[in-house]
N, C-alpha and C positions, 0 to 999 in steps of 0.2 A: 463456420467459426474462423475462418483461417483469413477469410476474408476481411470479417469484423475486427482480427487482431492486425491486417495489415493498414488496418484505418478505411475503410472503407463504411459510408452509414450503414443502417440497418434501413433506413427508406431507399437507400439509393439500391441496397441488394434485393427488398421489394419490390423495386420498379425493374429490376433485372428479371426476376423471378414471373411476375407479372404480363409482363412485355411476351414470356416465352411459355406460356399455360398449354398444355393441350386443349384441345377444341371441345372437349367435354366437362371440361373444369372454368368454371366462372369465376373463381376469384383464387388467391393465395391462401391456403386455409389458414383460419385465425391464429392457430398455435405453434404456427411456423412465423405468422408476425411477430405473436410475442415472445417466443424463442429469440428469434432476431435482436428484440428490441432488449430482453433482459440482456443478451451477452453484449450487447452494444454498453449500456450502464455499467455493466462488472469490468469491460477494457479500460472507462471511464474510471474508476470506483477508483483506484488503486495506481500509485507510482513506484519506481521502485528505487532506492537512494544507497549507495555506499553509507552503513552503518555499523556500529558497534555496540553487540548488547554486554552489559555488568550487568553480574550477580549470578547466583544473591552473595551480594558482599558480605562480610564476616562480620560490620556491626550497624548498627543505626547511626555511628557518628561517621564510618565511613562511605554511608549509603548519604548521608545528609550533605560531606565534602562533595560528594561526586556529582550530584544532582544542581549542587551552586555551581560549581564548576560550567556543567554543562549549560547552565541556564546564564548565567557571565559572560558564556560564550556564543550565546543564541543558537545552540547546539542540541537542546534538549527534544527528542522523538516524543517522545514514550516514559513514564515511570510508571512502576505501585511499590510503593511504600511500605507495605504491608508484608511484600516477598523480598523488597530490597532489591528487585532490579531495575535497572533502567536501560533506554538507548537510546543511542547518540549518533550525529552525525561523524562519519568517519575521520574527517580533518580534525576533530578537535580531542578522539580517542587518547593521545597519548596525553593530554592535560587534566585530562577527566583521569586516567587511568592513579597520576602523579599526587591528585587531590584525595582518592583516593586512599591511594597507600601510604600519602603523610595523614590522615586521620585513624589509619588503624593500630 
């Protein structure tokens, strides 16, 4: 895993893996490949971003400012509406925060 998080592929740690077999073993077993290959997908899968999650705000009109805000600001991660949270990219937190607290 440590490998795969250093950015290394999962074929290229197959052809490691491979290259260095004992001499009774024929191949890489299959579920050390797809071991491989699923944590290679999940380093993939996900970035990680200075953010800032609201909520749940204290109303619907100030869940609605916040969400214009962030979206005016091309700042918008993430909402649901339904819990009144949202998140935002970190640079644009205190405006979203501001839009907020003038609607509540």
């Amino acid at each position: 895993m440590a490998a795969i998080a250093r950015g290394l592929s999962a074929a290229a740690i197959r052809a490691f893996l491979a290259a260095r077999l004992r001499p009774e073993q024929a191949v890489v077993p299959p579920n050390v490949c797809d071991a491989l290959v699923l944590w290679e997908r999940e380093r993939d899968r996900a970035t990680a971003r200075r953010a800032a999650l609201f909520g749940p705000l204290p109303s619907q009109a100030a869940f609605a400012a916040a969400a214009a805000a962030a979206r005016r600001a091309g700042a918008l991660l993430w909402e649901d509406a339904g819990r009144r949270l949202l998140v935002t990219a970190r640079a644009a937190a205190r405006a979203v925060h501001e839009a907020a607290a003038a609607a509540s």
